[in-house]
C-alpha positions as CSV (number, residue, x, y, z in Angstrom):
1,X,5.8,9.8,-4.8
2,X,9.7,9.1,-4.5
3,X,9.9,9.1,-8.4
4,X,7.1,7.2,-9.4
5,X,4.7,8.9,-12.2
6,X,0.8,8.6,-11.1
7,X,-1.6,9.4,-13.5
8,X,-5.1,9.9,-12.4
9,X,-8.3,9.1,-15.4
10,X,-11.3,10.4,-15.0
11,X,-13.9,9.5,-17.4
12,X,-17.4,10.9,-18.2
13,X,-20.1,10.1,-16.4
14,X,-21.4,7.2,-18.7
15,X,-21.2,4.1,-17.1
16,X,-24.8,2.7,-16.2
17,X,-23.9,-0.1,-14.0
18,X,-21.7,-2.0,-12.2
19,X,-20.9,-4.5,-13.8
20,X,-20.1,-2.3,-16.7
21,X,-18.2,-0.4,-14.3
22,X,-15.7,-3.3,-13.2
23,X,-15.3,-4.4,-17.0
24,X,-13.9,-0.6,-17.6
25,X,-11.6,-1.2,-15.0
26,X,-10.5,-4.8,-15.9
27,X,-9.8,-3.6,-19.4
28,X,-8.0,-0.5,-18.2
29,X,-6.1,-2.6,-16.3
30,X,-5.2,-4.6,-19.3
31,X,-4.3,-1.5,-21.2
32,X,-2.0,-0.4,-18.8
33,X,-0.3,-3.5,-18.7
34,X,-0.4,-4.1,-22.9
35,X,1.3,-0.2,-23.2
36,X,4.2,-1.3,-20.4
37,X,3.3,1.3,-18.3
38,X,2.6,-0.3,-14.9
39,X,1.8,-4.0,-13.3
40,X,-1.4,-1.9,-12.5
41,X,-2.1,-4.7,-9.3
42,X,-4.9,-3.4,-7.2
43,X,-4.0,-6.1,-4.8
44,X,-0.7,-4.0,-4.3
45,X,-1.7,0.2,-4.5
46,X,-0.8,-0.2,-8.2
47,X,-3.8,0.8,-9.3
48,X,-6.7,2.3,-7.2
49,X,-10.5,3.5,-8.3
50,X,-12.6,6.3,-7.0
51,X,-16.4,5.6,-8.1
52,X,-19.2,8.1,-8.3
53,X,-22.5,7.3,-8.1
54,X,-25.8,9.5,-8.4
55,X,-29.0,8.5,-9.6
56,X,-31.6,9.6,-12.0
57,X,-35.6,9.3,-11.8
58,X,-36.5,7.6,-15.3
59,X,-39.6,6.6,-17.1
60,X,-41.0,3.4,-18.4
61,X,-39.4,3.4,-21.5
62,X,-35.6,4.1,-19.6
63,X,-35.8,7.4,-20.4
64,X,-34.6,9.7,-17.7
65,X,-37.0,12.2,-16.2
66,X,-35.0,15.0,-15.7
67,X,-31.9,15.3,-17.4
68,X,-29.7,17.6,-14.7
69,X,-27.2,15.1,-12.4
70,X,-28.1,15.0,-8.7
71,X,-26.3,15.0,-5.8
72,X,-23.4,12.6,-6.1
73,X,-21.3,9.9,-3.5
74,X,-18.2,9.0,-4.7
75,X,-16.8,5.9,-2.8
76,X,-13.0,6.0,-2.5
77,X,-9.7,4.0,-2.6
78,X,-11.4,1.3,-3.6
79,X,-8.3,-1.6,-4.2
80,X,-9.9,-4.9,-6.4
81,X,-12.8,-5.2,-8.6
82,X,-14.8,-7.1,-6.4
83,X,-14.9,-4.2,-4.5
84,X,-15.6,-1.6,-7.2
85,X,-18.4,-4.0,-8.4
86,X,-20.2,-4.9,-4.8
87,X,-19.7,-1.2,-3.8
88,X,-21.1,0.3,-6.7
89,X,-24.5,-2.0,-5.8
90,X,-24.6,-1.1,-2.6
91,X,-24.7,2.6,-3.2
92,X,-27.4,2.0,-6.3
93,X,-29.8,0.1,-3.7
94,X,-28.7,2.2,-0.9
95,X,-29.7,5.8,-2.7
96,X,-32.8,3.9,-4.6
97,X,-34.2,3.0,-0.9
98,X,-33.8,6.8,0.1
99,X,-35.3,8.4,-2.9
100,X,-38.3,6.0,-2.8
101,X,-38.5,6.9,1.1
102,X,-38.5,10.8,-0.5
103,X,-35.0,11.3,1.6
104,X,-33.8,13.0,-1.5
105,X,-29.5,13.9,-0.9
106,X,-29.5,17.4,-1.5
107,X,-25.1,17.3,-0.7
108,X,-22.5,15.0,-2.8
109,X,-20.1,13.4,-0.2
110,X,-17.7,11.2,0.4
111,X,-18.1,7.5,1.3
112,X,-15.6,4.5,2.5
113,X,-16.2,0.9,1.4
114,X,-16.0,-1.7,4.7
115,X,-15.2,-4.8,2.5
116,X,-16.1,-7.2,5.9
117,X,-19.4,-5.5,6.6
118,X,-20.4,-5.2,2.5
119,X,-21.5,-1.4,3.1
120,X,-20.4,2.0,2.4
121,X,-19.9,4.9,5.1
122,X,-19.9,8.1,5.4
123,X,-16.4,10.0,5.6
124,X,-17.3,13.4,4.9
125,X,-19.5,16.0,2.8
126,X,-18.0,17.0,-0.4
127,X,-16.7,20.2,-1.2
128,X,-17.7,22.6,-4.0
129,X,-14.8,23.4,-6.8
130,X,-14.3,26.3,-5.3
131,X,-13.6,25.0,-2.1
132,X,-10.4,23.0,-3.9
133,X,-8.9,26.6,-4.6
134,X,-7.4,25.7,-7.8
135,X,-5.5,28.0,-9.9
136,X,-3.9,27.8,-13.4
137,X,0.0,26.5,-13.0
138,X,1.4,28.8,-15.7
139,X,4.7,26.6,-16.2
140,X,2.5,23.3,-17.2
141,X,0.9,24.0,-20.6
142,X,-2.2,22.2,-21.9
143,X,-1.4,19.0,-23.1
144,X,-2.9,17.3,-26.2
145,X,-3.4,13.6,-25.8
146,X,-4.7,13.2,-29.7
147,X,-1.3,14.4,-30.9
148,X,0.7,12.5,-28.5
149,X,-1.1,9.4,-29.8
150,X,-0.4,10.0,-33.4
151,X,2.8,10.1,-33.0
152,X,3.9,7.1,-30.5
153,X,3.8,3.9,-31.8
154,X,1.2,1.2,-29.6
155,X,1.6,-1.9,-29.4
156,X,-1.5,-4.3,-30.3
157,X,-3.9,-3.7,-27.6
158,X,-6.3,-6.0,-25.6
159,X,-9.6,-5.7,-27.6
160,X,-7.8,-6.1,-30.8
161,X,-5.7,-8.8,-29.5
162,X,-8.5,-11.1,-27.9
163,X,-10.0,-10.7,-31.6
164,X,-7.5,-12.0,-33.4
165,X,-6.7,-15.0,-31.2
166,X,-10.2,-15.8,-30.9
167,X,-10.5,-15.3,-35.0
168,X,-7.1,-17.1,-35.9
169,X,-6.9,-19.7,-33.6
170,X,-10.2,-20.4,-32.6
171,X,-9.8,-20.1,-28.8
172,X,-12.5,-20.0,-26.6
173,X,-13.3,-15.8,-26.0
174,X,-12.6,-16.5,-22.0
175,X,-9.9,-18.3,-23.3
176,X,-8.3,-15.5,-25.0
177,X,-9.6,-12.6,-22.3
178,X,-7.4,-15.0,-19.5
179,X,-4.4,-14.7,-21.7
180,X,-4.4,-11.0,-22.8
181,X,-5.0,-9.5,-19.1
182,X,-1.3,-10.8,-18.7
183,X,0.8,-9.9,-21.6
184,X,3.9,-12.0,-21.1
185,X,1.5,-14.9,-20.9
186,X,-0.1,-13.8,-24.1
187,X,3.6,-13.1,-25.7
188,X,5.0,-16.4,-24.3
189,X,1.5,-18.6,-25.7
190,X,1.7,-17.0,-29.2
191,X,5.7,-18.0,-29.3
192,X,4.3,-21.4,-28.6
193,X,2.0,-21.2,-31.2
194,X,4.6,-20.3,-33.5
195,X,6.9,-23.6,-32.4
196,X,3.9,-25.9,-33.2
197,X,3.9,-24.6,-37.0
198,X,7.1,-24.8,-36.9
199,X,7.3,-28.5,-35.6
200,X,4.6,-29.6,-38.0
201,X,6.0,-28.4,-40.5
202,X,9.2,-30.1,-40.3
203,X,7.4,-33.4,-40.3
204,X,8.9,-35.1,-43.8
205,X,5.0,-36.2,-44.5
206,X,4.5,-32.7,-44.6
207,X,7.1,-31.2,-46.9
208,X,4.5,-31.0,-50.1
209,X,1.6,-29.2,-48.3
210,X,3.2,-27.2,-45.2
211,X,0.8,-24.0,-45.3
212,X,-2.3,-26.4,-45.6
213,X,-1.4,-29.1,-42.7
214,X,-1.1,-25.8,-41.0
215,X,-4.5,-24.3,-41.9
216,X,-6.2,-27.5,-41.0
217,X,-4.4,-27.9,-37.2
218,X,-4.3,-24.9,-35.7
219,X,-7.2,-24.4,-34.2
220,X,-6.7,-27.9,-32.7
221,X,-3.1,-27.5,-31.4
222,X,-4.2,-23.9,-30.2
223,X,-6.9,-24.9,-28.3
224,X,-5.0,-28.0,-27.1
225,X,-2.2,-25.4,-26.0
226,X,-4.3,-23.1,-24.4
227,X,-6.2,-25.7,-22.3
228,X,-2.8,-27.1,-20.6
229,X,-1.4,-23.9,-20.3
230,X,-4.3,-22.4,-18.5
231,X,-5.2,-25.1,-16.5
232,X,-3.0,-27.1,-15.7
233,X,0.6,-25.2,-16.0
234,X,-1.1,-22.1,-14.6
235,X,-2.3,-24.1,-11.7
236,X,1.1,-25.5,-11.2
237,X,2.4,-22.1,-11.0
238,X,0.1,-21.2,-8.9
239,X,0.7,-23.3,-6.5
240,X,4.8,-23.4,-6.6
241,X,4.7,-19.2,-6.5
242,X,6.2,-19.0,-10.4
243,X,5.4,-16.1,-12.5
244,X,5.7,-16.0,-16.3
245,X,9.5,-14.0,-15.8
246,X,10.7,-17.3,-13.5
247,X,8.9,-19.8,-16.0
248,X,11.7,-22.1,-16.9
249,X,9.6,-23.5,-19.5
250,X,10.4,-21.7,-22.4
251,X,8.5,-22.0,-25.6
252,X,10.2,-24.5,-27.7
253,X,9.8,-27.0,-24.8
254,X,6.3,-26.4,-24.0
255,X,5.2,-26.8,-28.1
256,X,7.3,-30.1,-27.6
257,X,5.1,-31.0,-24.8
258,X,2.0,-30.2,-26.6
259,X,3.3,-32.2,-29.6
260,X,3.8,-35.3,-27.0
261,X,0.1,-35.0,-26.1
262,X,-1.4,-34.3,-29.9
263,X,0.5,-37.4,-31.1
264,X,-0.3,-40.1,-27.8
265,X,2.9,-40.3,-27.3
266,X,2.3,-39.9,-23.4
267,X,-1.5,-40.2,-21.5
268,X,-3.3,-37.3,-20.0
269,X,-1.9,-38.9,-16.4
270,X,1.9,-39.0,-17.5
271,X,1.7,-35.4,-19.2
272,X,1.1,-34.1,-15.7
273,X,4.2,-35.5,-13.9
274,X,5.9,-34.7,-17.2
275,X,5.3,-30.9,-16.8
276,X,5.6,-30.5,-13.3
277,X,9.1,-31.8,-13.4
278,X,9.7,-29.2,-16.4
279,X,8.2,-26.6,-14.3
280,X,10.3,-27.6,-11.0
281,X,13.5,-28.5,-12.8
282,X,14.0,-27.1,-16.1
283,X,14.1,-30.2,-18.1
284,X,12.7,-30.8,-21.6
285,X,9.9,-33.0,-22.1
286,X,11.6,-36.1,-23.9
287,X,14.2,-36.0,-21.3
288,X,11.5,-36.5,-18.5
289,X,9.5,-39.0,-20.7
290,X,12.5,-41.0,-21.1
291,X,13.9,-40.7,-17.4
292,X,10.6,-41.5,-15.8
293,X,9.6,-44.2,-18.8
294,X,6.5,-42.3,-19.0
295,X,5.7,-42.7,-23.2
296,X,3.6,-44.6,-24.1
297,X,4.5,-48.3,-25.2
298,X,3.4,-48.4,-29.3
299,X,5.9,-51.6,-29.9
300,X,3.6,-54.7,-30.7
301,X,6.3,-57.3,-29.4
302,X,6.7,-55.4,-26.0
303,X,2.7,-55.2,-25.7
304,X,2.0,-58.6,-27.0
305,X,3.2,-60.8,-24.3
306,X,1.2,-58.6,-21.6
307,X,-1.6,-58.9,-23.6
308,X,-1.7,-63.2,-23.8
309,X,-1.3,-63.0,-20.6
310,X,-4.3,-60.8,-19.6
311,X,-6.3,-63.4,-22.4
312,X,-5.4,-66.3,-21.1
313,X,-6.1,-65.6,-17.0
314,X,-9.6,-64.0,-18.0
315,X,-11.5,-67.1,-19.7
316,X,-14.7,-65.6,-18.9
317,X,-14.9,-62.3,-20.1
318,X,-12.7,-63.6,-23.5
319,X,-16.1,-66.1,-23.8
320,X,-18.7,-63.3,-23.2
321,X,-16.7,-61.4,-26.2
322,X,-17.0,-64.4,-28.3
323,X,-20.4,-64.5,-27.6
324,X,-21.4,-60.8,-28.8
325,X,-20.7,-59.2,-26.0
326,X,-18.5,-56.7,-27.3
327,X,-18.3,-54.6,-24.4
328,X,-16.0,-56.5,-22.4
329,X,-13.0,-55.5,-24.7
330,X,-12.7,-51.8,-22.5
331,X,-12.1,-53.4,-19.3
332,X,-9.7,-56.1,-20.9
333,X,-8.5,-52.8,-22.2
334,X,-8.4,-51.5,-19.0
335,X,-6.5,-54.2,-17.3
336,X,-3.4,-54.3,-19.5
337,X,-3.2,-50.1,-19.2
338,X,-3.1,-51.5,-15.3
339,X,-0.4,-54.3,-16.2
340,X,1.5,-51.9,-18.1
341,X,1.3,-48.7,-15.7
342,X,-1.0,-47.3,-18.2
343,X,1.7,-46.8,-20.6
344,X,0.3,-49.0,-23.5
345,X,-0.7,-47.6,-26.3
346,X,-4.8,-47.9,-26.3
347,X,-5.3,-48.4,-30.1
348,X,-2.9,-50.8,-30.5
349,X,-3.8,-52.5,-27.3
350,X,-7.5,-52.5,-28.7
351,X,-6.1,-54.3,-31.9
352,X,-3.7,-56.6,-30.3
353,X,-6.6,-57.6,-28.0
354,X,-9.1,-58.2,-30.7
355,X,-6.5,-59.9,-32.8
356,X,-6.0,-62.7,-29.9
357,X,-9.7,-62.7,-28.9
358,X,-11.0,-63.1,-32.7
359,X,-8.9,-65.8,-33.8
């Protein structure tokens, strides 16, 4: 293979479904990846499954019949886990109809999946081991895995990592799966993590009680992180063809960008311009902010003016406030966000607003 190590797994045969049988591969997948030892893309002959399927007769209670395995198919070179899951339950109904028709298989063999038509075919009958005519290669000793392990070093791998992120931070468990399956994404977010606490506790306010200010928003900025990370800069990458190596948003910037968000400093509508132009050109966050004059306005004297205005040309609806109907104030609200190009600050809009409309 031109110098490029394949290792073939083979487990037992304890796998009682499909969809069990995709998660094993998903989370194989992710090992692979975790240990460095392949992209393990199925999209791209990285990684390619072989599934064996044979059926047992089983009693009311689940308990099988008989205990011996019968005749096997194994379905081969089967390249995503859609595949490996909508083959697998083909073959399962497929045998099911023929043992219920009393067509018992008496022969494994060998069966293709056609991925357009949804069906397996047959490719050939399977051979016996002896058929394979292996021998003993006397210069390749047995090798024993358990040792092996002991004495390299692993990293922290999926299942345990998914728990912790799910424990310490909170995050949502699809959440944390979507991370962990790519580990430079999972790297990248935790360094991001890391520059929020870091940020927060810089805050002078916070000098006196760092560890606790901590304790008490991280599973907010985590979450908050994880949710415009995964949607919306994911999506971003997505559709600009980035990976995480590209990414030129590096993890000081993006906690910057989160702490933006978490303090109002920009809307939900100027965030997104905001981090596509750091996705696209490299900038930090302020800098586009300031560039664009995306923040949000907070100053009372450059909101007040905008906001007598949008009192003074709207006699009716300032009348129906005055008259209890306290609803009005959103789309007074709503009309100096317009005036402003939604860059004022909606509390203190809402409080400028009721100061002019109350007195």
């Amino acid at each position: 293979r031109a110098g490029s190590p394949l290792i073939e797994i083979v487990t037992e045969p304890d796998l009682r479904s499909p969809e069990e049988a995709k998660a094993f591969v998903t989370e194989l997948r992710a090992i692979m990846r975790t240990i460095d030892v392949s992209d393990a893309d199925m999209e791209k002959g990285h990684l390619r499954c072989d599934a064996n399927v044979s059926l047992q007769r089983v009693q009311d209670d689940g308990e099988a019949i008989d205990k011996s395995l019968n005749p096997k198919v194994e379905i081969k070179n089967l390249n995503s886990f859609r595949s490996v899951e909508r083959a697998l339950a083909y073959e399962i109904e497929r045998q099911t109809k023929l043992y219920r028709a009393n067509t018992i298989p008496t022969q494994n063999e060998t069966r293709g999946w056609d991925e357009k038509r949804g069906a397996t075919e047959v490719q050939r009958s399977k051979e016996s081991a002896h058929d394979y005519r292996y021998f003993p290669e006397p210069d390749l000793p047995a090798l024993d895995l358990a040792v092996i392990r002991d004495k390299v070093a692993l990293p922290e791998l999926p299942a345990a990592k998914r728990a912790r992120l799910t424990e310490e931070y909170g995050l949502a468990p699809a959440d944390a799966r979507t991370l962990v399956e790519d580990p430079a994404a999972a790297d990248w977010f935790e360094e991001v993590l890391s520059e929020l606490r870091a940020w927060l506790e810089a805050l002078p306010e916070n000098e006196d009680s760092r560890e606790e200010i901590w304790e008490e928003n991280r599973g907010r900025l985590a979450k908050l992180a994880a949710g415009w990370f995964l949607s919306k800069l994911w999506g971003l990458m997505t559709e600009h063809h980035v990976v995480m190596k590209n990414l030129k948003i590096d993890p000081e910037n993006f906690a910057e960008f989160i702490t933006l968000v978490s303090t109002n400093k920009v809307n939900s509508t100027s965030a997104q311009t905001i981090l596509a132009d750091m996705l696209l050109l490299g900038k930090d966050p302020s800098q586009v902010m300031e560039d664009r004059r995306l923040g949000q306005i907070e100053d009372t004297d450059t909101l007040a003016p905008v906001v007598e205005r949008i009192v003074r040309e709207n006699p009716k609806l300032v009348a129906d406030y005055k008259a209890g109907k306290t609803q009005v104030l959103q789309s007074l609200i709503g009309m100096v966000m317009k005036a402003t190009e939604g860059r004022a600050h909606p509390k203190v809009t809402s409080e400028l607003l009721k100061l002019h409309l109350e007195h």
